[in-house]
LUMGUDREN-428641 format. One record per residue (C-alpha): residue in three letters; x, y, z. Coordinates in steps of 0.02 Angstrom, whole numbers, plus 50000, padded with zeros to 5 digits. Example, Ala and Ser with C-alpha at 12.3 -4.5 7.8 and 13.67 -1.06 7.14 Angstrom:
% LUMGUDREN-428641
ALA506154977550390 SER506844994750357 
% end
This chain:
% LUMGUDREN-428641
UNK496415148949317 UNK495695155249151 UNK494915147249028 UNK495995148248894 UNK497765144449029 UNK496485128349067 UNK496375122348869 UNK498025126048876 UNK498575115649015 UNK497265102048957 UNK498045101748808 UNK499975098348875 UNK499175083648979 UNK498315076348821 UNK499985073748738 UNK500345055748713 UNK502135056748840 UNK500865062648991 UNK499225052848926 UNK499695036248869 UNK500365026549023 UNK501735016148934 UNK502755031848953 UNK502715033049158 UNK502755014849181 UNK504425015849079 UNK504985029149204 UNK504625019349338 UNK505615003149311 UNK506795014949282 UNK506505021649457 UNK506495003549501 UNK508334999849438 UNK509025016649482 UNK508495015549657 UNK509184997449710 UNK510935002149643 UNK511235019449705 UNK510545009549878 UNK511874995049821 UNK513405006849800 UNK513095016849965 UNK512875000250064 UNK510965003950118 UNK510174990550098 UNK509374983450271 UNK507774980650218 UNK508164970450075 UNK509474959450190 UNK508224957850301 UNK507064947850186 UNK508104938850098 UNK508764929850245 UNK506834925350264 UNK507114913950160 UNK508714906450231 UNK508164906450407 UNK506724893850347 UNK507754883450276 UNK509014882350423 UNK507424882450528 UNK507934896350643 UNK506904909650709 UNK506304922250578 UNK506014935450714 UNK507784937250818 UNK508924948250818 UNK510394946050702 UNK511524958950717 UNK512844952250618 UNK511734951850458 UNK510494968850497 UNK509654978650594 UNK507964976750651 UNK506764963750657 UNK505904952150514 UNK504114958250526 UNK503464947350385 UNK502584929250383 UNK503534912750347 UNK502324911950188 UNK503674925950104 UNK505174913850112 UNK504374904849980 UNK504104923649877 UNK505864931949922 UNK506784914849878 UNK506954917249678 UNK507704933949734 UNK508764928449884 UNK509854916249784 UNK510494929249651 UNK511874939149704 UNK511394951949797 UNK511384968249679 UNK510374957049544 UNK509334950749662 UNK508894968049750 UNK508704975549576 UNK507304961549506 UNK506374963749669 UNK506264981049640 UNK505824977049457 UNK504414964249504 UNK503584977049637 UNK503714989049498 UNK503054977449359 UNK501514971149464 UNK500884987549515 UNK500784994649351 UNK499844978749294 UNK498624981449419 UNK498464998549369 UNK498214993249187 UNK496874982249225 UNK495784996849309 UNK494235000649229 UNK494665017349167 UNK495265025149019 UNK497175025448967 UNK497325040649005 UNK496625039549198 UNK497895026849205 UNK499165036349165 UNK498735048949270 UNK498815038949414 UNK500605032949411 UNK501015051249373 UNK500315054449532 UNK501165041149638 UNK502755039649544 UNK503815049349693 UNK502885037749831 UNK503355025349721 UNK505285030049718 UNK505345032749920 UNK504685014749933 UNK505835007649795 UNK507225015849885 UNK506725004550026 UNK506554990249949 UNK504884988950026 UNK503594976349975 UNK502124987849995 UNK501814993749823 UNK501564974149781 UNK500134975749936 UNK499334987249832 UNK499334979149671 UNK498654964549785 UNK497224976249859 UNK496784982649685 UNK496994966149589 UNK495624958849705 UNK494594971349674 UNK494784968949487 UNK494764948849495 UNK493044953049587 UNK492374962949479 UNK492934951749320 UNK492124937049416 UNK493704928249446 UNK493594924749629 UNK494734911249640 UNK496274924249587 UNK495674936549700 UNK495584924949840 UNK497514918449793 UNK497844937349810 UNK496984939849975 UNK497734926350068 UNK499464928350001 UNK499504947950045 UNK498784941450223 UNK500174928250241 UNK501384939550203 UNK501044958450293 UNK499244954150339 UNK498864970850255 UNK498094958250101 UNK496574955550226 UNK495774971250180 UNK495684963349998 UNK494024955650099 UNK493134973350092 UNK492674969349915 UNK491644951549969 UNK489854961249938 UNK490414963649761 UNK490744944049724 UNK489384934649621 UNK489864919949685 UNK490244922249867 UNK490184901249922 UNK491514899449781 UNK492464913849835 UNK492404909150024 UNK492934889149986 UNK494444897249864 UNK494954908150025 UNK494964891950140 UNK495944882149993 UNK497204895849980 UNK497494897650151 UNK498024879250175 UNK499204880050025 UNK500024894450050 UNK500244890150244 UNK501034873950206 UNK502064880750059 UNK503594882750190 UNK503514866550259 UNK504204862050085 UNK505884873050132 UNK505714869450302 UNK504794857750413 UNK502934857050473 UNK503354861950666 UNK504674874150624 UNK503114883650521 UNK501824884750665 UNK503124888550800 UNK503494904450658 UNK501764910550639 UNK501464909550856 UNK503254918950838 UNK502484931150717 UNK501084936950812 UNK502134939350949 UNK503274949750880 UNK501784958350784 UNK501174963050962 UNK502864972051004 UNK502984981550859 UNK501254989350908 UNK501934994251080 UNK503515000351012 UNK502485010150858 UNK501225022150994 UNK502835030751051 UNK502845049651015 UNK504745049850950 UNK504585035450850 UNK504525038650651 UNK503075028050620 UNK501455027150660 UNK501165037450514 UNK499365037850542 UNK497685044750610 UNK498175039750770 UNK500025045550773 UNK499625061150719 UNK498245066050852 UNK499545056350996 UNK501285065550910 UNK500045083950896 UNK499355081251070 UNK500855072451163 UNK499725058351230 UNK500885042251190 UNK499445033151292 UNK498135038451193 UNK497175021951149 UNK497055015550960 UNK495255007750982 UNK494125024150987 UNK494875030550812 UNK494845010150738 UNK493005009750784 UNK492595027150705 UNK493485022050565 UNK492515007750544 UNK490785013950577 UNK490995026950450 UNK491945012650311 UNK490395000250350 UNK489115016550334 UNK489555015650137 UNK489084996550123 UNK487355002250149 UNK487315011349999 UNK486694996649918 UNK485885003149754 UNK487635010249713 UNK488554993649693 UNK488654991949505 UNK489165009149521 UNK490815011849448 UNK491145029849524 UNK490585019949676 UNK491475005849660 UNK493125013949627 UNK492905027849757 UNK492815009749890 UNK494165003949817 UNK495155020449863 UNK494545022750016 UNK495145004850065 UNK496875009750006 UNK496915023750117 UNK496165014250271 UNK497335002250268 UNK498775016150311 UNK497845028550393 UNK497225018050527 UNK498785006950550 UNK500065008850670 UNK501455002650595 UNK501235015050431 UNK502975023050409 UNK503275034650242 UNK503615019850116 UNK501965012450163 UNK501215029750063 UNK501245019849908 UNK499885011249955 UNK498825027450030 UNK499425036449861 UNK498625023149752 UNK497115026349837 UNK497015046049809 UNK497615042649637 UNK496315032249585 UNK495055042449698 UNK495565057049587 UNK495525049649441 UNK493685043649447 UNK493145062149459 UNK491775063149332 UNK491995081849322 UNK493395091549395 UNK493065099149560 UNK494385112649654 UNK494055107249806 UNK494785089149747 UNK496115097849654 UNK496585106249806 UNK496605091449930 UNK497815083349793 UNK498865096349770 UNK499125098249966 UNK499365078049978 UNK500685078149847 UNK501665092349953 UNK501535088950094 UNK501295070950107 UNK502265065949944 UNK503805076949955 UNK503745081950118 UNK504905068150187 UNK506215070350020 UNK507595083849987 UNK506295095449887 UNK505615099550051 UNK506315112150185 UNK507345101950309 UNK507085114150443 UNK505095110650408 UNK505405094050391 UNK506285088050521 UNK505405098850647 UNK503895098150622 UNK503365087950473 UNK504115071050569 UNK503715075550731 UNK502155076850709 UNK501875067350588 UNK500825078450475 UNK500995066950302 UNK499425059350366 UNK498695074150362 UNK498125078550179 UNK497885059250183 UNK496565056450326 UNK495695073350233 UNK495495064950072 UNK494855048250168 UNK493465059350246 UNK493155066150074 UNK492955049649999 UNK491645043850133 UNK490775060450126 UNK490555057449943 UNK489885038349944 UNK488815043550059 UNK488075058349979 UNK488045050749805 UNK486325050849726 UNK486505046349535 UNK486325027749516 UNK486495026249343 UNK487705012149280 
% end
């Protein structure tokens, strides 16, 4: 690209419609509407049936994690902590109800966004980024993009000092999908880490005996045993080849290779080695570059090294890459082009914009939208570890 197409370009993504994030957040709770009733009108809708009768399977106090093929297909997969956050929802009729859920997931993410440290225009710039992950997990009425307004809102509750909100966040995201654990990554950052620890233990006993209030106190722990259990076949059922998840590192050396078998643990424990290698860059953490480029990579951990990761859990991965890309100090082509090759092939890949023949044959089968993803992870690591300016 030449300089002057560059100015050029630079100059189009200045303008206030592309640099001043009001403008894409707009967009995007109008994703949020448009999505829940085209999904109303065509009668798909599972996902959202399936957790709103969370809430009114606590308070008939019957299993959470049975089949009920009457109502929808699947299984729950959530803890009995979201009855209590799906109720509000679950008692409006169903097409108001579906649309404010989409509306709140919406809402919260951008506010996490907004309370980044970065400029408005970095802001922007990330929900330009992830606005299509965004719509695919909207269209699923999928809770995820609320995980990662949880992940990144207890990062920024850390770094504000206000542990006892990022602890709330923490354990509810845990309760709920147990992805909000990861929230935890952040600890080293706290400046208070006895108060943050006691606020976690507080937390954890409210929100686990929130349900008893709908429900009763045996009906709640008899859930939770239920939950793990059901947790543990969803594992089993995610390894398989053929199966559309297991969007991940994992799935896409076992889908490439053929190896169903091929055993999580090695990849976990290489993932981890090289996440807790970062933590002992020590002098770097009042780093912002640094701080940011952990939150990212956290974001994109969570997904890439899950099992259950299916293409609406992206949002959460995209957020990551999004804000990874947006620290850049200076721009870089060879960042440029691992975003560029995420948003095609891991972004728009699994829509209509993409070749179905190349989709469904290989992109799925193999599921290569991990791809660009587990690249930019390595990235990200690469460059925490090699950073060498420790200026504030």
């Amino acid at each position: 690209m030449s300089i002057n197409k560059s100015s050029k370009l630079s100059g189009v993504l200045n303008k206030p419609f592309f640099a001043d994030p009001r403008y894409i957040a707009a967009i995007w709770m109008a994703f949020a509407v448009i999505a829940a009733l085209k999904q109303f009108f065509t009668d798909d809708f599972n996902n959202y049936l399936i957790f709103k009768h969370v809430f009114y399977h606590t308070v008939d106090q019957i299993s959470l994690y049975a089949e009920y093929p009457d109502l929808y297909k699947d299984h729950n997969h959530y803890g009995p902590f979201f009855s209590i956050v799906i109720a509000p929802f679950a008692l409006l009729p169903d097409v108001l109800g579906m649309t404010m859920w989409n509306l709140a997931n919406a809402a919260f993410i951008i506010w996490a966004v907004f309370m980044l440290p970065l400029a408005a225009n970095k802001k922007s710039l990330i929900l330009w980024i992830s606005a299509h992950e965004f719509l695919t997990a909207a269209l699923s009425f999928q809770f995820n993009p609320s995980i990662a307004a949880i992940i990144i809102l207890s990062f920024v509750f850390i770094d504000k000092k206000k542990d006892f909100w990022a602890a709330m966040l923490i354990v509810a995201g845990t309760f709920i999908k147990l992805y909000g654990v990861v929230g935890l990554a952040f600890f080293f950052f706290s400046k208070d880490k006895f108060k943050f620890i006691l606020s976690l233990v507080l937390w954890g006993i409210i929100f686990f005996l929130l349900p008893m209030l709908i429900s009763s106190p045996q009906y709640v722990m008899n859930s939770y045993l239920d939950w793990y259990e059901r947790l543990l076949v969803k594992n089993n059922l995610n390894v398989f080849v053929s199966n559309m998840q297991d969007i991940s590192l994992m799935g896409l050396v076992r889908k490439v290779t053929h190896s169903p078998n091929l055993s999580n643990m090695p990849f976990i424990l290489g993932g981890l080695l090289l996440f807790g290698l970062t933590y002992l860059k020590i002098k770097f953490y009042k780093n912002p570059t640094y701080r940011l480029l952990l939150l990212s990579s956290v974001l994109i951990f969570t997904v890439i090294f899950s099992t259950g990761s299916e293409s609406p859990t992206y949002i959460i991965a995209f957020m990551g890459i999004a804000i990874w890309y947006s620290a850049q100090n200076k721009l870089l082509y060879l960042n440029l082009f691992l975003l560029l090759f995420a948003i095609i092939l891991s972004s728009l890949s699994p829509s209509d914009l993409f070749p179905a023949f190349v989709r469904e044959n290989y992109i799925k089968p193999y599921a290569l939208k991990a791809l660009p993803v587990v690249l930019i992870w390595f990235k990200i690591v690469n460059d925490m570890l090699t950073m060498k300016n420790i200026k504030n």
